[in-house]
N, C-alpha and C positions, 0 to 999 in steps of 0.2 A: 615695311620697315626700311627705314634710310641709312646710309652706311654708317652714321653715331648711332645708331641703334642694335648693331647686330653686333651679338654676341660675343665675346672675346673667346681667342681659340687658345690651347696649352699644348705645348711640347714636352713627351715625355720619352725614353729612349728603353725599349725593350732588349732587354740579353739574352733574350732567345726567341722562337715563333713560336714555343710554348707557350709564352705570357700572352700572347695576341689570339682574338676568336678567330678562329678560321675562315668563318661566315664573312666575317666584318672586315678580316684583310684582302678578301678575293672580293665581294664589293667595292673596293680600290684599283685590285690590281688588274680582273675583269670584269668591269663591269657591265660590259654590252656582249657580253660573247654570245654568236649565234645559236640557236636551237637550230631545232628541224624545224620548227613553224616556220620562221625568220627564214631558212631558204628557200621553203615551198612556196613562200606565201610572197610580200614585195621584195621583188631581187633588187629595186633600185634602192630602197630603205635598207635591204640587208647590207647591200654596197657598202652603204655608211658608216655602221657601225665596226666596235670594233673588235678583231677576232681575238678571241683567246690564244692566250700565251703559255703553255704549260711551266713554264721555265720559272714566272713571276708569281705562281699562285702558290698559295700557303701549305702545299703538298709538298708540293718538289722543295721547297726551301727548308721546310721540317725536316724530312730526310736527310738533307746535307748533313745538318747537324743532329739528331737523333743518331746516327748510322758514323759518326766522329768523324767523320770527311772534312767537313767545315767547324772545326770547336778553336779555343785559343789554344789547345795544344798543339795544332796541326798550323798556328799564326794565322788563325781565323775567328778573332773573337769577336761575336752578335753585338751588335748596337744598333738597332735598329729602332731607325726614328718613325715616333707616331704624333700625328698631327690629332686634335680630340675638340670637339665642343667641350659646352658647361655639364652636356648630359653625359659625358661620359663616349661619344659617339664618337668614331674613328671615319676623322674627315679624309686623310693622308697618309701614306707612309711610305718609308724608301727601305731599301734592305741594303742594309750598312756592316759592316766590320772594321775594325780595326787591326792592321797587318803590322806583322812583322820583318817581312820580306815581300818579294815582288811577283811570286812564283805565281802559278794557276791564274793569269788576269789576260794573257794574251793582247794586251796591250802594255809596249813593254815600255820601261821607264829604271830600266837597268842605268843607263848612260848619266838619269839625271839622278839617281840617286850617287853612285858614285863622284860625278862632281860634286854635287853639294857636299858629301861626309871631307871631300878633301880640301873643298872651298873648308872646311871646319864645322859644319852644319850637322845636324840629328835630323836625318831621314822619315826615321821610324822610331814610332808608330807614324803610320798614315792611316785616312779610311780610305776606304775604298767600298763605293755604291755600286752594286753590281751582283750578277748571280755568280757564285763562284763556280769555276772549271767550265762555264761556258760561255762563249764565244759568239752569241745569238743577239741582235740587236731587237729592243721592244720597249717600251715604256721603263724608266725608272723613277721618276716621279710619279707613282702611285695615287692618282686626287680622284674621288669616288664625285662623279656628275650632282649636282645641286649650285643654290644658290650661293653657297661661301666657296666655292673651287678655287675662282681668283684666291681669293684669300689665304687659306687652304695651302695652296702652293706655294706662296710668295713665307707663310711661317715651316711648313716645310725643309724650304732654303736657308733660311734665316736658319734655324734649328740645324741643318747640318753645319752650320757655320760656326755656331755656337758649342758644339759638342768637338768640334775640330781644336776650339779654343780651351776647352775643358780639358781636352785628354792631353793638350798637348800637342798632339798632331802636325806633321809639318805642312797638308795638304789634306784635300779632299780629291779624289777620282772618280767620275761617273764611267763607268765604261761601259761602251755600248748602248747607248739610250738612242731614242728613236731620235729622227732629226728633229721633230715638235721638240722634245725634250731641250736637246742639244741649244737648240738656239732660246727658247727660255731661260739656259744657266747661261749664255753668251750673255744675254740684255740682264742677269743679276751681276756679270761682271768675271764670268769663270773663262776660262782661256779654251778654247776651240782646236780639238785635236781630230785628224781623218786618219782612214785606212780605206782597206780593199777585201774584200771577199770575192768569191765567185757563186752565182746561183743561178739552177733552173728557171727559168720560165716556160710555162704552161701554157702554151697560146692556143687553148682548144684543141689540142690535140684529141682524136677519139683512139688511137692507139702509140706504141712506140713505133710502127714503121710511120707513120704519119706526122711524128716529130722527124726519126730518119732521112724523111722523106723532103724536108727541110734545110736540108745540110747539103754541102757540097760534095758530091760526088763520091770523093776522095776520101770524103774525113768520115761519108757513109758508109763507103765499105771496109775503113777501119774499123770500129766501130761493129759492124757485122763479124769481122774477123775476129777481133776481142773478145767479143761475148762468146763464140764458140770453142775459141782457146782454153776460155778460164772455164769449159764443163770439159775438156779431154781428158782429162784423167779420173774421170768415174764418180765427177763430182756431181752433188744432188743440192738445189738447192730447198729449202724451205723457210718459209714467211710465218711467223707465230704472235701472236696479238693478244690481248686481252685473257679470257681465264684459260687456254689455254698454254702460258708462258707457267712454266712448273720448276721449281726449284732446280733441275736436270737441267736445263738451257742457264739459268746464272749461272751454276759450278761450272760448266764449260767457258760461260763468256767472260766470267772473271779469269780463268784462266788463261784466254787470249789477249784480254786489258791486261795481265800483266807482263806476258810476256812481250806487247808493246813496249809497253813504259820501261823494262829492261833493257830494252835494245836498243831504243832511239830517242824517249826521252828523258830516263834515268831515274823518274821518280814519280810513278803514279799516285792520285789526289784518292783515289774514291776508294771504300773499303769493301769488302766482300758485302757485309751489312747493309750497304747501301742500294745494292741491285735488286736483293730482297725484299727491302723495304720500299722504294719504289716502285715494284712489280706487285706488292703489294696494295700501295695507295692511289696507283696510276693505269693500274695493268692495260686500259681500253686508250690511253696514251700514248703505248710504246709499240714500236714492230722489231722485231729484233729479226735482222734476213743472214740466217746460221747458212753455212756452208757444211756436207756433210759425203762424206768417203768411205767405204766400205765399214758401215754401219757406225761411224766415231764421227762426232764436231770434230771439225779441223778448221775450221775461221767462225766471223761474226761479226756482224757491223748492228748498234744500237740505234732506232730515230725516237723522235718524239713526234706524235702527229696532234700538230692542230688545227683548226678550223681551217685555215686555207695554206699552211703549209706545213712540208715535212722538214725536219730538221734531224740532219745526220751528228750524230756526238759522234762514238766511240769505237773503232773498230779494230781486233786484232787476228791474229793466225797461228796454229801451232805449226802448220805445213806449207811450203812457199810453191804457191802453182801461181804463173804466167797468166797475168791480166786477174785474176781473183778478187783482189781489189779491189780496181773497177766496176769488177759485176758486180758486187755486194755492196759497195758505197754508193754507188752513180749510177750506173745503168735499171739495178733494180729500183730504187729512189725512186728515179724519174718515172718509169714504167708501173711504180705502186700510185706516184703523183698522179696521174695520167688518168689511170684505171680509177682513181677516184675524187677526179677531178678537183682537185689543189693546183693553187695558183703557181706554187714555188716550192722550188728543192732547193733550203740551206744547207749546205753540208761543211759548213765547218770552218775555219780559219787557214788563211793561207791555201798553193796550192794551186800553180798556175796550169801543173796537167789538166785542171778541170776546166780548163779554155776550150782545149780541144774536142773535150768532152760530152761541150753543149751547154756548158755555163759560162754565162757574162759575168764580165765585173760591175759590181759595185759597192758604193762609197759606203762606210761606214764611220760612226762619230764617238766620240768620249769626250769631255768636259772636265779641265781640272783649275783647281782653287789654293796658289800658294799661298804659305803666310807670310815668306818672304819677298817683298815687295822686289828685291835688289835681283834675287834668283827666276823669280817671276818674270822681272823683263827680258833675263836669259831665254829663258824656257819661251815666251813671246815670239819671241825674235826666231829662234828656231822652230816654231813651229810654224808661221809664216811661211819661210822655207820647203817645209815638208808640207803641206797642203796643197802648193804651189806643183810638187813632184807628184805627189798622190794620183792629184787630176791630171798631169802630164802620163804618167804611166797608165791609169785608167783609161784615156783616148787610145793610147797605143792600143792595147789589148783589145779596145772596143773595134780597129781595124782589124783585129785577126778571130773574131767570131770566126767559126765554120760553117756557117751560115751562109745559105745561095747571094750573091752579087749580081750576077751576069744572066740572064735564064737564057739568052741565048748560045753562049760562051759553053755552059751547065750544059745544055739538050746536046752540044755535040762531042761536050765531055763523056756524057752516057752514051755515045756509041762510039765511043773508043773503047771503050769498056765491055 
């Protein structure tokens, strides 16, 4: 069949992950995730394909909004575009909303929104393409493998463009899309925005003293010291996964998420329902590494684990011990990555302690689409700017790994020591 012959595709926009098969959206969003077969069998084919995303499949995104985390009450309302053949069949899709404000996107656009409303401009609504409340960069153009894909994505795009025009909209935001992504909406014409994270890498490590053992010196026996700091005070840790994560571990970790978001960021996203119910649809997803003191939770840190990496979300404390943090965000992380050989520890946004910690920087992307042509070249022009700093401060940082330099320098640092 030559391209006047195939099929015409239809854009349609779902209001929730209700209306979509489940089946049918995760053949989009993963569509090569590995088995066991795939890692037992060719590692350089498994290589290739590509791993599952917890964060993009029609589990975790149901919950957001089932669990009222993500609804238009909370300024998150579902518009999610579905890309379809003539049969009915779901070539596409991106997971969309329409905002009210700019809150939970951690890519911030505070500065442009407030110019524009006093340039005289309507902000909002915008969309914004993207998982809400996190921070994890992976596919956002959702195009399931076949011969229309090209295709596929390019109405896709068009279709978000379209519904931008419908609502009104003053912009579209991809945030956090993978680079592939990223620079596909560059060549449809969307403007190119960078950031920074810090993340593990796994370089075959077979233990944490073997990663340790990597590091300089210095930054090794911090490091040693930390971790024995944050158990001084009688603290126990435990790792809980799959079915045995029991309603007893959410009522405490909700209460540690909130007493975060009271203290430092004012206004937590996720409802109690929501732990529940992901622990319910995901439970062999999650590791939740609780902190525990004369027989009571007293901290908690949330990951997601996928195919080759773990992702740290969410972590709080009711009890303030020295270095705890650390142990529970980063050190165990690394040490669960390690032990089961994952490629990388994201842990989360922002966060330059985690330099020292054993995580590099790197670059992360978002893609936006104004409608105002005049503001647009604003926004242009500054972002220019900040790309140009991104990668300037990303070099720096990439000078101060804690990572060996010297091995000779190193061998007579270890006998000072």
């Amino acid at each position: 069949m030559n391209a006047a012959e195939q099929p015409k595709l239809t854009v349609r926009i779902a209001r929730s992950m209700s209306e979509v098969d489940a089946a049918a959206w995760d053949a989009c969003a993963n569509p090569q995730a590995l088995t066991l077969a795939d890692i037992e069998g060719d590692a350089e084919a498994a290589a290739q394909k590509e791993r599952h995303n917890p964060f993009i499949s029609h589990a975790f995104l149901n919950v957001l909004e089932t669990s009222g985390s993500a609804t238009a009450k909370t300024g998150w309302t579902p518009l999610h575009v579905l890309v379809e053949d003539t049969d009915g069949k779901l070539l596409a899709c991106a997971p969309c909303y329409a905002k009210t404000h700019s809150m939970g996107e951690y890519v911030f656009d505070y500065a442009w929104a407030d110019a524009y409303e006093r340039a005289g401009g309507r902000y909002y609504p915008k969309l914004q393409v993207c998982v809400p409340f996190t921070p994890v960069q992976g596919r956002r153009l959702l195009v399931a493998p076949g011969p229309q894909s090209a295709d596929a994505r390019a109405y896709l795009i068009g279709g978000l463009r379209a519904l931008r025009e419908k609502t009104g909209a003053s912009s579209i935001h991809v945030t956090f899309p993978n680079k592939i992504d990223c620079e596909d909406l560059a060549s449809a014409g969307m403007l190119s925005r960078t950031g920074k994270q810090f993340h593990f890498f796994n370089e075959n490590y077979e233990t944490f003293e073997d990663f340790l053992a990597a590091l300089s010196s210095h930054k090794r026996k911090t490091i040693r010291r930390e971790r024995r700091d944050a158990l001084r005070n009688g603290i126990e840790i435990e790792l809980v996964t799959g079915s045995a994560i029991g309603e007893q571990h959410w009522d405490a970790f909700y209460a540690f998420y909130m007493d975060t978001g009271s203290r430092k960021w004012g206004r937590p996203y996720l409802t109690r329902k929501y732990y529940s119910q992901v622990g319910q649809a995901m439970a062999d997803r999650i590791l939740l590494v609780m902190a525990k003191r004369n027989g009571r939770y007293v901290a908690g840190a949330i990951n997601f684990i996928g195919d080759d990496a773990l992702y740290g979300r969410n972590w709080g404390c009711l009890e303030e011990h020295p270095f705890l943090h650390f142990e529970l965000c980063y050190y165990q992380a690394i040490d669960y990555a390690i032990q089961h050989k994952l490629a990388r520890v994201e842990a989360g946004a922002q966060g330059e302690h985690k330099l020292a910690r054993g995580y590099k920087p790197v670059t992360t992307y978002s893609a936006h689409d104004i409608a105002d042509r005049n503001f647009s070249r604003a926004v242009e022009n500054f972002l220019e700017e900040e790309r140009r700093e991104i990668a300037r401060v990303i070099e720096v940082y990439g000078e101060h790994v804690p990572f060996k330099k010297d091995a000779a320098r190193e061998a007579a640092l270890e006998q000072d020591y």
